[in-house]
Structures are given as C-alpha cells and as structure tokens.
ZARO-881611 format. One record per atom (N, C-alpha, C): residue number from 0; y negated, z negated, x negated; atom name. Coordinates in pm, 1 decimal. Layout:
! residues N
<NUM,<Y,Z,X>,CA>;
...
END
This chain:
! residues 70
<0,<1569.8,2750.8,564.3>,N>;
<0,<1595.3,2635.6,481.9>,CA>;
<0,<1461.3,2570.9,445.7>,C>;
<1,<1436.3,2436.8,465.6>,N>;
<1,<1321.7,2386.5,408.4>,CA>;
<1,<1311.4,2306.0,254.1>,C>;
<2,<1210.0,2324.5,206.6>,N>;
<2,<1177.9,2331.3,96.3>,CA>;
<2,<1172.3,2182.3,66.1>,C>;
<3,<1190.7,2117.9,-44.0>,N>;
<3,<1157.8,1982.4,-60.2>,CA>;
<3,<1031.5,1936.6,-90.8>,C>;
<4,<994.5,1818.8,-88.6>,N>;
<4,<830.8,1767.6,-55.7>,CA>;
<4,<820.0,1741.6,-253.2>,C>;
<5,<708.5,1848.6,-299.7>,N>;
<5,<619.1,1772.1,-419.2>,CA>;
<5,<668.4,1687.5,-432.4>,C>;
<6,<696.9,1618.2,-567.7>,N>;
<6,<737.7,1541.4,-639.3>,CA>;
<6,<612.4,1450.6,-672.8>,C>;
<7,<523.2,1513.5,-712.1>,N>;
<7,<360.7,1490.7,-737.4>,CA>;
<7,<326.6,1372.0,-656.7>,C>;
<8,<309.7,1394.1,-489.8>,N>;
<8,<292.6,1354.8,-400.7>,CA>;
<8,<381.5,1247.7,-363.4>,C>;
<9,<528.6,1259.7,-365.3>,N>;
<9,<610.7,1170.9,-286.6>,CA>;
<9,<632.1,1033.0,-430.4>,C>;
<10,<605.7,1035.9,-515.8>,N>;
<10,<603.7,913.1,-611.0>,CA>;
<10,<472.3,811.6,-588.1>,C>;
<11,<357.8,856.6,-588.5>,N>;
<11,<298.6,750.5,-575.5>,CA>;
<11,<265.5,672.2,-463.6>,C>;
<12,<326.7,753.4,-364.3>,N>;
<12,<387.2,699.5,-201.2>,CA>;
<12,<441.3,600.9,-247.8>,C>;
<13,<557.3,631.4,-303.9>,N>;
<13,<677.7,474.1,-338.0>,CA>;
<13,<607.8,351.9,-423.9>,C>;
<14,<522.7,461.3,-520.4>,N>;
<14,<440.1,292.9,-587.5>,CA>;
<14,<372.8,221.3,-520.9>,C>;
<15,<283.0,280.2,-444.2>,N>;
<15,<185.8,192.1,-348.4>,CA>;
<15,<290.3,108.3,-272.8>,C>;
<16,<373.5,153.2,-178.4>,N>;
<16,<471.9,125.3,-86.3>,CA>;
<16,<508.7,-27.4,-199.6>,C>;
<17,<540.9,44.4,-326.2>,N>;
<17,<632.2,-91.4,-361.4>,CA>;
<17,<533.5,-228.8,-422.3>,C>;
<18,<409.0,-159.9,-445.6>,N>;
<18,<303.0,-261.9,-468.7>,CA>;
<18,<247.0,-301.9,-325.8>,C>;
<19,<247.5,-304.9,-201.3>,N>;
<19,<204.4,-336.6,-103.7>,CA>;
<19,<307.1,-449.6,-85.1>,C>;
<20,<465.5,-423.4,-94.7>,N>;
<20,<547.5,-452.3,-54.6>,CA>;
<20,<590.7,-640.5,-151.2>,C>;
<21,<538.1,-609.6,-256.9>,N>;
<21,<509.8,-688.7,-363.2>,CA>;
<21,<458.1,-823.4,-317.5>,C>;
<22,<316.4,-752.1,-290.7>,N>;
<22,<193.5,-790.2,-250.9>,CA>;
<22,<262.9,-963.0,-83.6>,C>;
<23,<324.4,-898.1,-46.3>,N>;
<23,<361.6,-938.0,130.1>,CA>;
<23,<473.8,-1045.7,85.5>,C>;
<24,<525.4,-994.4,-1.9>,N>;
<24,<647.9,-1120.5,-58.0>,CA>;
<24,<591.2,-1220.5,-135.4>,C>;
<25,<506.0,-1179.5,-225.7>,N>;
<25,<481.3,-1302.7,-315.6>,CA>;
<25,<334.6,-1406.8,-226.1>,C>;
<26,<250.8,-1286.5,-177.5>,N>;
<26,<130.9,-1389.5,-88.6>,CA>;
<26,<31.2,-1357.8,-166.2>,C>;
<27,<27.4,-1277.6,-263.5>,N>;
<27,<-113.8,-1264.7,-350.7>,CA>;
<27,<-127.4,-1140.4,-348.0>,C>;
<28,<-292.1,-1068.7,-393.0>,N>;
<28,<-289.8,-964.7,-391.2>,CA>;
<28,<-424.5,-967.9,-549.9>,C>;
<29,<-371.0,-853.2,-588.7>,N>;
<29,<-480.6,-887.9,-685.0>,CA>;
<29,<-571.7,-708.8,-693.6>,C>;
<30,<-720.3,-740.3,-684.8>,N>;
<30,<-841.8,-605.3,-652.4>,CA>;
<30,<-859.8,-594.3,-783.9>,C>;
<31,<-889.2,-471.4,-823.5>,N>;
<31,<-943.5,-486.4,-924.8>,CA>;
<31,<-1102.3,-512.5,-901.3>,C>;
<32,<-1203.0,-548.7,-968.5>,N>;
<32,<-1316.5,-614.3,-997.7>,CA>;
<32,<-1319.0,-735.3,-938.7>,C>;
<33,<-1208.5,-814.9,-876.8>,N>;
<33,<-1189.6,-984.9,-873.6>,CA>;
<33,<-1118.5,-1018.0,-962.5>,C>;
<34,<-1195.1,-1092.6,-1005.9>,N>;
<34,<-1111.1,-1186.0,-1153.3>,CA>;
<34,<-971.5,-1266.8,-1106.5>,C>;
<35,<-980.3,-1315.8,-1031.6>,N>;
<35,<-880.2,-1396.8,-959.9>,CA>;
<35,<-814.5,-1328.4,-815.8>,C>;
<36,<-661.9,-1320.0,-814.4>,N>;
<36,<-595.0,-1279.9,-724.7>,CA>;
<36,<-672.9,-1342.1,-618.1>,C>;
<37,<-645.2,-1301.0,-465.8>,N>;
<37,<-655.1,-1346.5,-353.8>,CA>;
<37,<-495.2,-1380.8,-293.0>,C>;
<38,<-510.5,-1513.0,-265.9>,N>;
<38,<-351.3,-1585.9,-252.8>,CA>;
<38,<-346.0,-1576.5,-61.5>,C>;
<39,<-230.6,-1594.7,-26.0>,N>;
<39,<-222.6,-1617.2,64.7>,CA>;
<39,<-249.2,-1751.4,148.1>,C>;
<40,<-217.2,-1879.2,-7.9>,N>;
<40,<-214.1,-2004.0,30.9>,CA>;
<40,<-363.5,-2035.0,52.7>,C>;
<41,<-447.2,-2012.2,-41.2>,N>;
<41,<-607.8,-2022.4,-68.2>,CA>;
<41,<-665.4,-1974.1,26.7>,C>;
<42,<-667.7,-1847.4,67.6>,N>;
<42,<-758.7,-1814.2,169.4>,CA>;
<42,<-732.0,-1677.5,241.7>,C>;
<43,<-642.7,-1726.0,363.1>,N>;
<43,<-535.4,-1668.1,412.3>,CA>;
<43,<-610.0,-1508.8,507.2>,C>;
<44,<-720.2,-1593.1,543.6>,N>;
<44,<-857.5,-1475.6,613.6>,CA>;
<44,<-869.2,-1378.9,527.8>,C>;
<45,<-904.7,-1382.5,413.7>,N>;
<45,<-948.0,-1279.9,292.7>,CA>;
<45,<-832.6,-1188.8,259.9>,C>;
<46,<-734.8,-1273.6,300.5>,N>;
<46,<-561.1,-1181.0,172.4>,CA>;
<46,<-534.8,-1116.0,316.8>,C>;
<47,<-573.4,-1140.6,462.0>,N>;
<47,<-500.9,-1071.1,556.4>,CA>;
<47,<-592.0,-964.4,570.7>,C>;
<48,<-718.4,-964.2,575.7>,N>;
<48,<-844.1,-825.9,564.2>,CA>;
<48,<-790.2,-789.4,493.1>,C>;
<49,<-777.4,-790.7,344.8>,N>;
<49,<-749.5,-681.4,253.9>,CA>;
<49,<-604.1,-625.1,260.9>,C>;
<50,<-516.3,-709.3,311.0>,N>;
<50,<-366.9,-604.6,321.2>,CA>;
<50,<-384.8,-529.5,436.2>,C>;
<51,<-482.2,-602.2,539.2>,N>;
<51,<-510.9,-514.3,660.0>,CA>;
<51,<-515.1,-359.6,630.8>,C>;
<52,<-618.6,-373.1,561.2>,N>;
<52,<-685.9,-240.7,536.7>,CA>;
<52,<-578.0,-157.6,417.1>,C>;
<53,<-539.4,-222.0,347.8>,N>;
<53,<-493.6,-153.9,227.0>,CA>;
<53,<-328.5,-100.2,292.8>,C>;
<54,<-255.9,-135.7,401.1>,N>;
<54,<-149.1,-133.3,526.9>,CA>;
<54,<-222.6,-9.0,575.3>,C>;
<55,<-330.9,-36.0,642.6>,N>;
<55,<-408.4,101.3,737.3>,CA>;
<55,<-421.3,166.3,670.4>,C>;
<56,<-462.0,225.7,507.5>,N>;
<56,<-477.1,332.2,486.5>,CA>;
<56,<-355.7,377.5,442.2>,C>;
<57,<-224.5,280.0,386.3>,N>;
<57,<-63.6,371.7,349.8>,CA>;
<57,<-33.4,427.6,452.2>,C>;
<58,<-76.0,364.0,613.3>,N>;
<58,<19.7,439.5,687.2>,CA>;
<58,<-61.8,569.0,742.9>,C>;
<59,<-154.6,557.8,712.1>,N>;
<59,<-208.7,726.5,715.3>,CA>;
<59,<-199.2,788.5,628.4>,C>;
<60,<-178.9,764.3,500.0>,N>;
<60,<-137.9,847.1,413.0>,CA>;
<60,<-5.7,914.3,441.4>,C>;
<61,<88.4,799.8,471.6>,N>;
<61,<241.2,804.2,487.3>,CA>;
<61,<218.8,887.9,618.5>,C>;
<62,<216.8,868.0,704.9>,N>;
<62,<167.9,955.0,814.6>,CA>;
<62,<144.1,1102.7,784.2>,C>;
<63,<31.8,1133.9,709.5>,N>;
<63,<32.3,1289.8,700.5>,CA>;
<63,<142.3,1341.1,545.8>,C>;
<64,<185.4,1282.3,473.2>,N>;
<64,<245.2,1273.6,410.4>,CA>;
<64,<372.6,1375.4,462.4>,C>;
<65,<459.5,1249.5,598.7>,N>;
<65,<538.3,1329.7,688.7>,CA>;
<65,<525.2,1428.2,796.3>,C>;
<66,<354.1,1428.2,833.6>,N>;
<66,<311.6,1514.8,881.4>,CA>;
<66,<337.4,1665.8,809.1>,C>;
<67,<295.9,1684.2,716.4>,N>;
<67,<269.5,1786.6,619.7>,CA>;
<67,<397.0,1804.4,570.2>,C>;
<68,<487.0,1731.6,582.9>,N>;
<68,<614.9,1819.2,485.9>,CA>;
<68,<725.7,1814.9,584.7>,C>;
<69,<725.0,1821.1,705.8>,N>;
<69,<848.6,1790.8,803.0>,CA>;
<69,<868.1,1931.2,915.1>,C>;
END
C-alpha cells in the first residue's frame, strides 16, 4: 500500500500553481522588490522572461515532487 505525499510539501505546490495560474489570466505579475507589477499589456518581453522562468522552475519542482512520491 502506498503512503500518501506530505501535506507540508503538496500545499505550497497548489499555491504557487494557483499564483502562477493567476498570474497567466489576469497578464500581470507582481516581484517582490518591483514597485510596480509587470503587465502583460506594458511590456510583454519582461512579463514573458519572468513567467518563463518562474513556469521552469514549478515544473521541476512539480516534476520531482511526482518523482519522489509515485
């Protein structure tokens, strides 16, 4: 029988997930130490690097995440 995955672990999966997810619907993303969100409308180069990257590292997280508990 397998054991269920940390509780610890599998919640702030879903927050990020649901703040990324946020992030892709509305068009803004907001860093902390920028005073001002980065919009999608304003400056579409800047908001796609940073979901780039901030996308690349959930799905390696998410990745060993299901790596590690499957």
């Amino acid at each position: 029988m397998k054991n269920h995955p940390p509780l610890l672990i599998l919640v702030p999966i879903i927050v990020i997930a649901c703040y990324l997810g946020w992030s892709l619907v509305t068009g803004s993303v907001r860093i902390r130490g920028i005073p001002e969100p980065i919009t999608r409308r304003d400056n579409p180069r800047r908001y796609w690097s940073y979901m780039g990257f901030f996308l690349a590292i959930f799905a390696v997280l998410a990745a060993s995440f299901i790596w590690f508990f499957s």
